[in-house]
C-alpha positions as CSV (number, residue, x, y, z in Angstrom):
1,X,74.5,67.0,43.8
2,X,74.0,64.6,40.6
3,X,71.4,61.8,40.8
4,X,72.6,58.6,41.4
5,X,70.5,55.4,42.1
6,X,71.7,51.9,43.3
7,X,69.3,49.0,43.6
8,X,67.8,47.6,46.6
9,X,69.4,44.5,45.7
10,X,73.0,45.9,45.7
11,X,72.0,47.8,48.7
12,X,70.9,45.2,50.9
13,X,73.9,42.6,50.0
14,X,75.7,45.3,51.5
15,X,74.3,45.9,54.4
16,X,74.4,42.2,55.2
17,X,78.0,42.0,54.1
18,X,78.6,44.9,57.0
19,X,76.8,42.4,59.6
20,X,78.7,39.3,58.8
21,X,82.1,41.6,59.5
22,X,80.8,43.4,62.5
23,X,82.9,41.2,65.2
24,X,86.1,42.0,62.9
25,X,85.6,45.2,62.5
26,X,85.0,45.8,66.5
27,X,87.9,43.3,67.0
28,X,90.1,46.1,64.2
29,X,88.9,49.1,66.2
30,X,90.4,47.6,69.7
31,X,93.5,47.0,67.7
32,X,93.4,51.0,67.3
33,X,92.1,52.0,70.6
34,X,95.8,50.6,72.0
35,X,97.4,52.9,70.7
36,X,96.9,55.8,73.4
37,X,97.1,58.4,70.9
38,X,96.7,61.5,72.7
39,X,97.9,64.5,71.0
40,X,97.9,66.7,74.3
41,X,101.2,68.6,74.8
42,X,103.4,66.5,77.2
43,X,102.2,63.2,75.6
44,X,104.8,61.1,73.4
45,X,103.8,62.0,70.0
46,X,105.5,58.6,68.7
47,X,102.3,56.7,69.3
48,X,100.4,59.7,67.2
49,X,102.3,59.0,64.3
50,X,102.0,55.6,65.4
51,X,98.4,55.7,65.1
52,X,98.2,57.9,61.5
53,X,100.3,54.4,60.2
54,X,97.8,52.4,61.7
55,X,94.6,54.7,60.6
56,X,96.8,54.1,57.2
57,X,96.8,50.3,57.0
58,X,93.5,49.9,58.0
59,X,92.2,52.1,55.1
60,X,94.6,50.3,52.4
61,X,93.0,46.9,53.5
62,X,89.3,48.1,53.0
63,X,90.2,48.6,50.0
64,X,91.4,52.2,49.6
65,X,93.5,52.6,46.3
66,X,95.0,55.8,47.4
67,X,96.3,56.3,50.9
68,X,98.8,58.1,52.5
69,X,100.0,59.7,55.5
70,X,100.2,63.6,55.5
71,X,102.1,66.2,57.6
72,X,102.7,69.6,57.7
73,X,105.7,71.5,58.4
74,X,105.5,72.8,61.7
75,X,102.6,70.4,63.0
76,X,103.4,67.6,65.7
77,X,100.8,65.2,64.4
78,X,99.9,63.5,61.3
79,X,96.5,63.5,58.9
80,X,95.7,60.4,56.7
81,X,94.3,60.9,53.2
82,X,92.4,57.9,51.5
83,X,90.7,58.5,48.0
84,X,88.9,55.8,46.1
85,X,87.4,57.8,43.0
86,X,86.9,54.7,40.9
87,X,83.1,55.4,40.6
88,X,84.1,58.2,38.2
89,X,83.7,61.8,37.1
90,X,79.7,61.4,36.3
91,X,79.4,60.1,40.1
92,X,79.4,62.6,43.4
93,X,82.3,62.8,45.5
94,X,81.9,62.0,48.9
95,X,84.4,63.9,51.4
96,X,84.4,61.5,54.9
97,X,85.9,63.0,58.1
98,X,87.4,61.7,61.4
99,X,90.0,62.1,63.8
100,X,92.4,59.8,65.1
101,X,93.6,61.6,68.4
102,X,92.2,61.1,71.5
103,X,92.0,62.7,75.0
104,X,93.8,62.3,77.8
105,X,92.7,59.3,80.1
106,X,92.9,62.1,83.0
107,X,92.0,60.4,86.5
108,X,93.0,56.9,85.5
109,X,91.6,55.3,89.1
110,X,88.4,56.3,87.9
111,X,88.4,54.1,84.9
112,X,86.5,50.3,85.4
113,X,89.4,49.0,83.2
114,X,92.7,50.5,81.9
115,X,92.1,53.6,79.6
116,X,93.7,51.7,76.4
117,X,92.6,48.2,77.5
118,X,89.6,47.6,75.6
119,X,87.0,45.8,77.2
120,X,83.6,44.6,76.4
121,X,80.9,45.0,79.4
122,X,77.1,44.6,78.7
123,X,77.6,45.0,74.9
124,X,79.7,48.3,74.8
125,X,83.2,48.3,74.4
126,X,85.1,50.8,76.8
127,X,88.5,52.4,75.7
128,X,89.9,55.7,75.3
129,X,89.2,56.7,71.5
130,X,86.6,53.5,71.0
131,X,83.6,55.6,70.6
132,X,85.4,59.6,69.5
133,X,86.6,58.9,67.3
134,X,88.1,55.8,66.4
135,X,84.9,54.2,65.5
136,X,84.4,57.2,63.1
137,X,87.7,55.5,61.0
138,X,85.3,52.1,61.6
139,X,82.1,53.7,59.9
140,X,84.2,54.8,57.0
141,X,86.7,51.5,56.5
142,X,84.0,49.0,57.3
143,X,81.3,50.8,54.5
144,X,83.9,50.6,51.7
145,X,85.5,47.0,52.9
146,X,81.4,45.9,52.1
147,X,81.0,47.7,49.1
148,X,84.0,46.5,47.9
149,X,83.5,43.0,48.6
150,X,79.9,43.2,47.1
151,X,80.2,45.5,44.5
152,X,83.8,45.7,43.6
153,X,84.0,49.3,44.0
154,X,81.6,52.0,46.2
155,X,78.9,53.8,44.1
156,X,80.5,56.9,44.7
157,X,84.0,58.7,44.8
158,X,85.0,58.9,48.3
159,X,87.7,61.0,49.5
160,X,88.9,60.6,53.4
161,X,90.6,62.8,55.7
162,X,91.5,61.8,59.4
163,X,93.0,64.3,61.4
164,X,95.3,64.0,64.0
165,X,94.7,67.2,65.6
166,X,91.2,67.5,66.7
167,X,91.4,67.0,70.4
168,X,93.9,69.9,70.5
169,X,91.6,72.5,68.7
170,X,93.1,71.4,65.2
171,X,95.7,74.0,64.7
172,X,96.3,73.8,61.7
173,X,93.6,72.7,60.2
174,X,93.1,75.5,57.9
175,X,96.6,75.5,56.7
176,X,96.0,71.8,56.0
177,X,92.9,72.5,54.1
178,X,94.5,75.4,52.0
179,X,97.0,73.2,51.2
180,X,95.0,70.1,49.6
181,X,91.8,72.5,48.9
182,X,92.1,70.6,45.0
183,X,92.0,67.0,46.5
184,X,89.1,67.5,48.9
185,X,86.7,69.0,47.1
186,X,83.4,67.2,47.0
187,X,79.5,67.3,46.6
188,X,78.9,66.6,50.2
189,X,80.7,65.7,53.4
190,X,80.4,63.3,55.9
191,X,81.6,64.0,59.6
192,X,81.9,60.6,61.4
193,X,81.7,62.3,64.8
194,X,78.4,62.8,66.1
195,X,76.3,61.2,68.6
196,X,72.9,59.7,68.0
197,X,70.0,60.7,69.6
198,X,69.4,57.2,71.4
199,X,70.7,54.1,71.4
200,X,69.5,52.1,68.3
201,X,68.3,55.3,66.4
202,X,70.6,56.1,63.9
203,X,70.5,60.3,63.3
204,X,72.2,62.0,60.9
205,X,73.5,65.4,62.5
206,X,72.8,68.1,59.1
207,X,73.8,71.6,61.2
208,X,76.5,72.1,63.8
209,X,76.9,74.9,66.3
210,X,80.6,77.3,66.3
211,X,82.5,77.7,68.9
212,X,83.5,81.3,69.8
213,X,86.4,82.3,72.1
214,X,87.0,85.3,73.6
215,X,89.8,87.1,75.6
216,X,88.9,89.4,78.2
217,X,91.0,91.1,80.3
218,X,90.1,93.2,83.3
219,X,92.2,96.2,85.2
220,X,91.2,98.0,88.4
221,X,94.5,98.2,90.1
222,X,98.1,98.5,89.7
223,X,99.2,95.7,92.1
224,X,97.6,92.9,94.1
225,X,96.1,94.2,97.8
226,X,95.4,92.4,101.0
227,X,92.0,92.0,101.3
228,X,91.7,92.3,104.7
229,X,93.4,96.3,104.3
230,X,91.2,97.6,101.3
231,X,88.6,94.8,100.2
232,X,85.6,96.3,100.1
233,X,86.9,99.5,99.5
234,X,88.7,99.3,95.7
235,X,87.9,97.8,93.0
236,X,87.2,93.9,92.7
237,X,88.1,92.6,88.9
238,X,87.4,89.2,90.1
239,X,83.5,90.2,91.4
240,X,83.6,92.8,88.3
241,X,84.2,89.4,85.8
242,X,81.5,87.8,87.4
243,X,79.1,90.5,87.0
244,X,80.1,90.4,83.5
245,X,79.8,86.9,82.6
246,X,76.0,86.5,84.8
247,X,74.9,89.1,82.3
248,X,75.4,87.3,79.4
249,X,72.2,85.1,80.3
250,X,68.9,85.4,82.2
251,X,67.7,83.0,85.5
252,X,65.9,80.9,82.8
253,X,69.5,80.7,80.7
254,X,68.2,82.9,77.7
255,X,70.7,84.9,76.2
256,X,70.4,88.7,77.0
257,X,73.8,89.6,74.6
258,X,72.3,92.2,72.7
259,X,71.8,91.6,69.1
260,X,73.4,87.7,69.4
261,X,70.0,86.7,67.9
262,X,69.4,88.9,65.3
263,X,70.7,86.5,62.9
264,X,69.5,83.5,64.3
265,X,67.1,81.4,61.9
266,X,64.2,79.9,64.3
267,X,63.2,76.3,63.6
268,X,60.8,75.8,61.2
269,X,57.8,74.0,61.3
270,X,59.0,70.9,60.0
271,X,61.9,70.9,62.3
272,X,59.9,71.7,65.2
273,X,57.7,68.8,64.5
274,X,60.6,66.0,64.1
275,X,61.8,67.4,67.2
276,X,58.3,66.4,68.6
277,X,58.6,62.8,67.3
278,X,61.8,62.1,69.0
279,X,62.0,59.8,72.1
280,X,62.5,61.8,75.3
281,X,63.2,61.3,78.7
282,X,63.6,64.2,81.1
283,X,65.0,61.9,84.0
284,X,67.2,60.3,81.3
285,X,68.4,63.0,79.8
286,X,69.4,64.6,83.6
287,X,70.8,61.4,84.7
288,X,72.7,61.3,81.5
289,X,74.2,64.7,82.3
290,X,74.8,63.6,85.4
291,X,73.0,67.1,86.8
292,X,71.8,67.4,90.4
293,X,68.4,68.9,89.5
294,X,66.3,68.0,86.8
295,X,66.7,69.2,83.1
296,X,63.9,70.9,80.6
297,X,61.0,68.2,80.4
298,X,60.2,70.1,77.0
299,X,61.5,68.2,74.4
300,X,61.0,70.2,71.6
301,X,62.5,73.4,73.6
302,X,65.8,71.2,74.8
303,X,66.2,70.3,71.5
304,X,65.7,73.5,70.1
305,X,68.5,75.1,72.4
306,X,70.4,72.2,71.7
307,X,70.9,72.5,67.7
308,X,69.4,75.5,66.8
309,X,70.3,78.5,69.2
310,X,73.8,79.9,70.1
């Protein structure tokens, strides 16, 4: 990436320019969060389109030059592309990610206050999509709104994609990417949906983990039989599928897949040691998991398993 400096000055005017406009912006992401924009099958897709408009006009008024709303043939729900590339060719290009889909609000009686109701308690706000991942289109409006008010322009180019797929395993993601490869290319990217370690310490999240899925299908018989006639007796692909998956790990939940770690790069040393310097809490960490027993009181360990081991 090209070298680029900004002074302190600039640097701090903006910071404060993001403080003065932190009410508005939490007061433009609960105008957001109402729109229940769940892109699960069986959900009105109206209000996802809805919410790529809205994703839209909040861009354009931070400041965005370019913005549009993008779909694909064949996909339900929109993506929202935002470039401001007014820093120039000499300056790197910044690619920011989000989403603007959210889950379902699933067992609704559970909720303290409605799912799409924002609402403030002890300094959080509560809503369906206020933390993933509408406060990820926050991080990226509010930055260039300051930048823009302080500077005129951000010091970089910054392209942004918001998807409207994510929650649903982005189908067609890749198609999407393939088919604006030109207009997203950039020197670094910036994924605006990642948790921080603790409350107050900003982290920057710099590897992620896959996801693998795999299919597996089991046959020991050519039609159901009553248990009570032949259990016992015949094949089980139920107890068979169990045995199966308890293989893939150990008592102490190591892997035992052969070969899964051959390509595995440990942690080195400096990693190992910033993992050391992190605040942790064992009985925090469990009764943030909500487990019935208590979790690793290693930290460097948890977080090793956490970020660097399949």
């Amino acid at each position: 990436m090209r070298r680029m400096s900004v002074p302190s000055a600039v640097v701090s005017a903006v910071m404060a320019a993001v403080e003065r406009n932190f009410a508005a912006t939490g007061e433009r992401l609960k105008q957001s969060v109402r729109i229940p924009s769940c892109s699960f099958p069986g959900f009105d897709p109206a209000h996802v389109a809805a919410s790529a408009d809205d994703t839209a006009d909040w861009l354009r008024a931070a400041g965005y030059p370019e913005v549009r709303v993008v779909s694909l043939p064949g996909a339900t729900h929109p993506y929202v592309l935002a470039r401001d590339h007014r820093a120039g060719p000499n300056r790197p290009t910044l690619l920011l990610y989000a989403h603007h889909d959210v889950q379902p609000p699933l067992r609704e009686h559970l909720w303290l206050s409605p799912p799409f109701t924002p609402t403030e308690r002890d300094g959080r706000l509560y809503a369906r999509g206020a933390a993933d991942d509408k406060a990820g289109i926050a991080v990226h409006a509010a930055s260039a709104a300051a930048w823009n008010a302080v500077a005129g322009q951000p010091p970089v180019n910054l392209t942004v994609l918001i998807e409207g797929e994510e929650e649903i395993n982005s189908p067609h993601f890749s198609t999407f990417l393939d088919a604006h490869l030109p207009e997203l290319r950039a020197d670094a990217l910036v994924i605006a949906d990642l948790a921080n370690v603790a409350t107050g310490l900003p982290s920057l999240t710099t590897s992620l983990r896959g996801l693998v899925a795999v299919e597996v299908e089991l046959r020991a018989l050519q039609s159901p039989l009553h248990s009570g006639m032949w259990g016992g007796a015949v094949p089980d692909p139920t107890l068979a599928l169990c045995r199966l998956l308890a293989s893939l790990s150990d008592e102490r939940g190591e892997l035992t897949i052969p070969g899964v770690m051959d390509d595995v790069r440990p942690p080195s040393a400096a990693e190992l040691a910033s993992f050391a310097r992190l605040p942790y809490d064992a009985a925090d960490f469990t009764r943030a998991a909500g487990a019935h027993a208590p979790l690793d009181t290693d930290a460097v360990r948890l977080h090793t398993r956490l970020w660097k081991r399949p």
